[in-house]
N, C-alpha and C positions, 0 to 999 in steps of 0.2 A: 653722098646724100647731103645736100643743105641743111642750116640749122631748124630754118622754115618746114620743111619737110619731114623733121625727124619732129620737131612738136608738133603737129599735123599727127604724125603715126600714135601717138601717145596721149591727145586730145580726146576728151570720153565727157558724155553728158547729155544734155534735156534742152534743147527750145524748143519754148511753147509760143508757141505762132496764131495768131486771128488770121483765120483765113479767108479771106474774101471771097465772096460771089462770084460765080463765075471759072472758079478754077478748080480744076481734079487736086486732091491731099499728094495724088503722084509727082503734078508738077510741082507741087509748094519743093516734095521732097530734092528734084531734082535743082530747082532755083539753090538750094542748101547745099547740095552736095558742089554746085559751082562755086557760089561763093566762098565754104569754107575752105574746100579743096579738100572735099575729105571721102571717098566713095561710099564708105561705110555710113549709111544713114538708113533712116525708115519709120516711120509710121505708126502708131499704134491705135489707130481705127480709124478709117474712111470715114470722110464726111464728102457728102454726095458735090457735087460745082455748085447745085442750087443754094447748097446753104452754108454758113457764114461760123466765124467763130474757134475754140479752142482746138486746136491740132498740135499731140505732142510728139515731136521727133527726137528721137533717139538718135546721140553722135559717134561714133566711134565703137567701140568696146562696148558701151553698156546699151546698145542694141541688142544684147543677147540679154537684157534683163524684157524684153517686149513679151515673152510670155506672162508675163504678171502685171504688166502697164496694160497690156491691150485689154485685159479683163475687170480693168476697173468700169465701176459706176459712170454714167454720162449724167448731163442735164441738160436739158431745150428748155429754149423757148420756142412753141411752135406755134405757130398761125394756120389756124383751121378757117374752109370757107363753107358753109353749110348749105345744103339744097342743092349738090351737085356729085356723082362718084366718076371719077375717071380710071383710064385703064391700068394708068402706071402710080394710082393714088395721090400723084400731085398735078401743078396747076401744066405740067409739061405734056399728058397724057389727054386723050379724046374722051370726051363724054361719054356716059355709058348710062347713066341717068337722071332726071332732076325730078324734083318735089319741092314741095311747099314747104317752110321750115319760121313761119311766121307765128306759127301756133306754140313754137318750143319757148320756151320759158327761159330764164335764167336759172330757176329753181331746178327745171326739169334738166338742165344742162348737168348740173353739178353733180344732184342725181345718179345720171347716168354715168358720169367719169367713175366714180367710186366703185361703179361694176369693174374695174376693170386695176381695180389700185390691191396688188398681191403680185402670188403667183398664177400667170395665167399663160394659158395655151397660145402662140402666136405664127399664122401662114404669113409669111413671106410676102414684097407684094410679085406678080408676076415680070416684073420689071427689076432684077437685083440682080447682083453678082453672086448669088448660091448656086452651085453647081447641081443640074439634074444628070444621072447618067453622062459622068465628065464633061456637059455640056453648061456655059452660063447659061441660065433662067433668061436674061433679056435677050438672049441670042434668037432662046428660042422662040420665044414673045414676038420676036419681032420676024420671025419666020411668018409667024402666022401660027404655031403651032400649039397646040394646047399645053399647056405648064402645071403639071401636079405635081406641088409642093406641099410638103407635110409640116405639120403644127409641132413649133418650136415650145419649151418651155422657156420663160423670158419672166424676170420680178419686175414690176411696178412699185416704187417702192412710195411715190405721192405724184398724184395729178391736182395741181393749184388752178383756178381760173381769173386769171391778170387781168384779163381785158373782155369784157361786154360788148361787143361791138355789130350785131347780127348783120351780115352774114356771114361776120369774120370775128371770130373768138381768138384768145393769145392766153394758151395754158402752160404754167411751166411743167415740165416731166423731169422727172428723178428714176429710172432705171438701171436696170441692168445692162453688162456690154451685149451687144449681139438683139436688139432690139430694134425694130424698124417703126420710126413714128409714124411713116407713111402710113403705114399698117394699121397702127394705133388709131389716125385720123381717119380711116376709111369703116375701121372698126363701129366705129362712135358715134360717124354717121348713118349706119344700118339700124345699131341700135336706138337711137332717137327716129331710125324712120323717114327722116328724109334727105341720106346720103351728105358725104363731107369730103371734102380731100383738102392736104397738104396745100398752102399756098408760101409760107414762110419757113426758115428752119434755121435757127442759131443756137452752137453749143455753148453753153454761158460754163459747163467744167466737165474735166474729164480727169475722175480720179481724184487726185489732191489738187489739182491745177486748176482755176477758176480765169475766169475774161483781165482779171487783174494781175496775173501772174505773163497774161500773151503779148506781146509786139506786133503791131501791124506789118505784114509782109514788105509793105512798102519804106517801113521805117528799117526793117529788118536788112531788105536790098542796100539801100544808102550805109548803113554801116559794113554790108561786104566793099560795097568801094569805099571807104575810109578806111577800109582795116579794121575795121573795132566793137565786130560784130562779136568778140569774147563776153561782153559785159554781160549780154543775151542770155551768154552761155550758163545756166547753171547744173549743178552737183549731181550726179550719178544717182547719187543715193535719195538724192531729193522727190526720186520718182515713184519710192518707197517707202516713205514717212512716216506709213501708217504702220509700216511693220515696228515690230520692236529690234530698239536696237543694241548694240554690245558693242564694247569700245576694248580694242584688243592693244595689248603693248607689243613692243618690237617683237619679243620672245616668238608670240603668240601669233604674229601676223605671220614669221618664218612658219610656225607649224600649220596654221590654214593654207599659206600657200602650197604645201607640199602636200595636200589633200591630209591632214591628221584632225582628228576630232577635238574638242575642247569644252571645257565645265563652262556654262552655261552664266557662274558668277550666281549676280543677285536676280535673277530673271524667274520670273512665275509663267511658266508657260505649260501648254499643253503637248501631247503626243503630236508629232508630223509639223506642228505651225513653226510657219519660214520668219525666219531673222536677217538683220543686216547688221552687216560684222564691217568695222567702221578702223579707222587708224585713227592713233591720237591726234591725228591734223585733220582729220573729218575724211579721208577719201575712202571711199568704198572698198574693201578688200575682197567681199565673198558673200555669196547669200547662202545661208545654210538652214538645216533641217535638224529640230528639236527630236533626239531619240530618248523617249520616257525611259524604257527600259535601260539605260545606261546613262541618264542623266548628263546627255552629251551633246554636242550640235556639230551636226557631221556635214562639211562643205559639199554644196551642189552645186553652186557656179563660182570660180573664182575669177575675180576681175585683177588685184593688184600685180603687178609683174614686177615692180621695182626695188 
């Protein structure tokens, strides 16, 4: 094996990619996996072709931290167009009805968002990749077939309104993962009475990673041919920030990696909440689980091997 090759196998981390219009979050993935040379990549929430913005892939090894990246928090900016519902909730989808939406207000806009800013009930639109009876939803959608899908629970955690612009509004959203805005904007429209769908959709963050943390795909490409697409690259553990963290010495990093539990140090934590167990040079060792009862953190993934 080349030297190339053997760091390639050892290579673990986070770029966070703007993804452009127009492309599936699968192909960003597969552009990555070319140019890094690395197979092990993936994704940590689909963002539809139509819409633009933060996509974070996971490199190497700390793809196996994507159960806990794909569960973070999102943020839009989405562009709603009012006085219209389509089938697939955005501007892609056939008409299904229009009304008058001259009489809505600003005031009455804002209003109505606030219905809908918690925890609230949320169908799917019939156009998505949810599985009915092992079949995708748009499969069936596009049979012709009728699609009952059942009401998600999803948190809202703030709808802002950016831009005033009738027939096209531009509100930011602060959600939950597992949230469809389509949904949202088609929601909004019923409730105001005279229908909306999705015309715009850009993720401004996902998780701890904001529009200012992303690289454009295309700047992204130019540095696979240069070689020097590392700089991109950042920290494992970067992708968990928000956990608390523990800084383990050499001792201690031998006994995480051999699955053995460890005192917790100066850490206030609760029963079960997950940690990131760090080496004195900053790389990621292991993510582990706070046991109250024994005042311990007992490793659930380990990542260090060296």
């Amino acid at each position: 094996m080349d030297t190339e090759s053997m760091i390639r196998d050892v290579v673990s981390g986070v770029l966070v990619v703007d993804k452009p219009v127009g492309m599936t979050s699968h192909q960003v993935v597969q552009i990555i996996r070319r140019g890094t040379g690395i197979r092990r990549a993936g994704h940590t929430g689909t963002l539809d072709p139509r819409a633009s913005g933060v996509l974070v892939v996971l490199i190497g090894p700390s793809v196996r931290l994507s159960e806990w990246v794909s569960a973070s928090d999102k943020r839009y900016m989405a562009t709603i167009r009012l006085g219209s519902s389509t089938d697939t909730y955005d501007a892609e989808g056939r008409t299904t009805t229009t009304s008058p939406w001259e009489e809505i207000t600003e005031e009455d806009f804002e209003q109505i968002l606030q219905k809908f800013v918690g925890e609230i009930e949320q169908v799917p639109p019939p156009y998505s990749a949810v599985r009915v009876k092992g079949k995708r939803a748009y499969d069936l959608a596009r049979q012709g077939k009728e699609v009952d899908l059942k009401p998600r629970k999803i948190n809202v955690y703030s709808l802002e309104l950016l831009e005033w612009a009738p027939p096209e509004v531009v509100v930011d959203v602060h959600c939950s993962s597992g949230t469809y805005v389509r949904s949202l904007a088609h929601d909004i429209g019923k409730e105001l009475g005279c229908g909306a769908h999705l015309v715009g959709l850009r993720r401004t963050q996902s998780g701890r990673f904001t529009l200012r943390d992303a690289v454009p795909l295309r700047r992204l490409e130019e540095a696979f041919r240069k070689g020097e697409w590392y700089r991109y690259l950042l920290p494992a553990a970067d992708a968990l920030s928000e956990w608390p963290m523990i800084e383990l010495d050499p001792d201690e990093v031998e006994l995480v990696r051999h699955g053995h539990r460890i005192k917790p140090k100066d850490l206030e934590l609760s029963d079960g909440e997950m940690v990131r167990a760090l080496t004195e040079q900053g790389d990621l060792v292991a993510v582990m689980t706070y046991i109250a009862e024994t005042d311990e953190l007992q490793p659930k993934k380990v990542f260090f091997a060296s």
